[in-house]
C-alpha angles and dihedrals in degrees: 000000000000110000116285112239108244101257086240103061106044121147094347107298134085119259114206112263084242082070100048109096088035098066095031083071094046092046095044083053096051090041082057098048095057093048087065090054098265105129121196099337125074120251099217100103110181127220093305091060090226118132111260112234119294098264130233090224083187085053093053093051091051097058109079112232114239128202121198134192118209115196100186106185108350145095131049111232101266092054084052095053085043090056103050092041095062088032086057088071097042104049092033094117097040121154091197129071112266132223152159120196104202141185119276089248093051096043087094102040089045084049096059096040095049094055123130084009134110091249121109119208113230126185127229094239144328135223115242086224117097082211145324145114109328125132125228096002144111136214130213102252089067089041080059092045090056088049095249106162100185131038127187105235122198098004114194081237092054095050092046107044106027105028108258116177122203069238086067098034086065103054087051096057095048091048085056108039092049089048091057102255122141103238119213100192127200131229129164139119131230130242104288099047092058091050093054086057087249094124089113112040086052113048082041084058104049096048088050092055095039094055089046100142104013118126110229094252083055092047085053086066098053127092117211114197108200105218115189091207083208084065101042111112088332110102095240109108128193110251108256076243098062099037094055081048091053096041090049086056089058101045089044077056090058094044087060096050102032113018129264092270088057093052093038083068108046117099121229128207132198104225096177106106105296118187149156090283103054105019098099097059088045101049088049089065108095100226093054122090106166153320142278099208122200122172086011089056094070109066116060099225099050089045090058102045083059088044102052090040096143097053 
């Protein structure tokens, strides 16, 4: 294998120390790739069997990785303050970005607990009212006020079981982009779907809709996390294959709407079920960069291992 350009010193300019690792894998991957006679596109056609994009390898290491853990409905607020408090140690010397998206009832606690670390507090979701009578929600002005810097936006588990729209996901996006939060917006299809050979249209689709309204500076910030709901708790995983396919789809979608630059920027996460065991393969791909992380997310030790997956 040719000799790998030291992470810091692509294409002529100086990438953070925080990227390092980051694009080192990409760039192993892609020096791999071409050993095996692909040159300037990667080889990892998805279902379809079509070439992805040819890749800016100095693009993808300049785009921070991010793992987030999403508790759904776990944790009281002392085993979420537990739980922060023996993750702080573990994830300390992280390259990626770090959260924990927690329960309404645990943002304070994990507040508290996270303080003076390298770990960011997301929500669960957000209400696109700035107030109002509705029953049971919150808007993000309060997520804000409890010092909540990320919030998941249009969950698989919030379409199917209470009725979210990508209508819906998108006033919600707009409430919590123009009150300051860092979105992290969910897209996927569900079995079916991907059966019917439909993956594509949809998820396209869904970011489209969801972005509706966004200025391209605004689209940079958000943080779409690509779920296929097949894979969701039970046992089946995309292959790291067809989840780099799927996210490059997404991230073609925002180039239409918004410019390659603007798409260049934007982060994307793999929602499916990453764990220890298969983070590695996932994180080499070039269009990933990074997890939503459900049953994984709530021991310390497994979330870490995700987390430090470069190490």
């Amino acid at each position: 294998m040719g000799k790998t350009v030291p992470a810091n010193r692509r294409g002529g300019f100086v990438l953070p120390k925080s990227l390092h690792s980051h694009a080192d894998t990409v760039w192993k991957s892609h020096q791999l790739n071409r050993e095996k006679g692909v040159k300037g596109q990667s080889p990892l056609w998805g279902l379809g069997q079509r070439p992805s994009r040819t890749f800016n390898y100095e693009v993808i290491g300049m785009r921070k990785a991010i793992i987030a853990g999403n508790w759904k409905m776990n944790k009281t607020p002392a085993e979420a303050a537990a739980l922060v408090n023996d993750l702080k140690p573990l994830v300390k010397d992280a390259s990626c970005d770090v959260v924990v998206c927690v329960p309404a009832v645990d943002i304070a606690a994990v507040k508290a607990a996270a303080e003076g670390s390298n770990i960011h507090v997301g929500a669960e979701n957000v209400h696109w009212a700035a107030s109002g009578a509705y029953t049971g929600e919150l808007s993000a002005e309060m997520l804000v006020a409890a010092g909540v810097e990320y919030v998941i936006i249009g969950h698989s588990e919030r379409r199917q079981y209470f009725g979210e729209t990508d209508q819906t996901v998108n006033k919600r996006v707009l409430a919590a982009v123009a009150a300051g939060l860092k979105v992290i917006l969910c897209v996927g299809e569900m079995k079916d779907v991907r059966e019917a050979g439909a993956t594509d249209g949809l998820v396209d689709y869904q970011t489209i809709m969801a972005l509706n309204g966004l200025t391209a500076e605004q689209v940079a910030d958000v943080v779409i996390a690509y779920e296929p709901v097949w894979a969701i708790g039970t046992g089946l995983t995309a292959t790291d294959e067809q989840a780099n396919e799927t996210i490059g789809v997404i991230r073609k979608a925002v180039a239409r709407k918004y410019g390659q630059e603007c798409a260049d920027k934007v982060r994307i996460q793999y929602g499916g079920s990453m764990n220890p065991k298969n983070v590695k393969g996932l994180m080499a791909q070039p269009e990933i960069d990074g997890g939503l992380i459900g049953g994984a997310s709530l021991k310390a030790p497994d979330f870490s291992l995700v987390v430090n997956y470069d190490k």
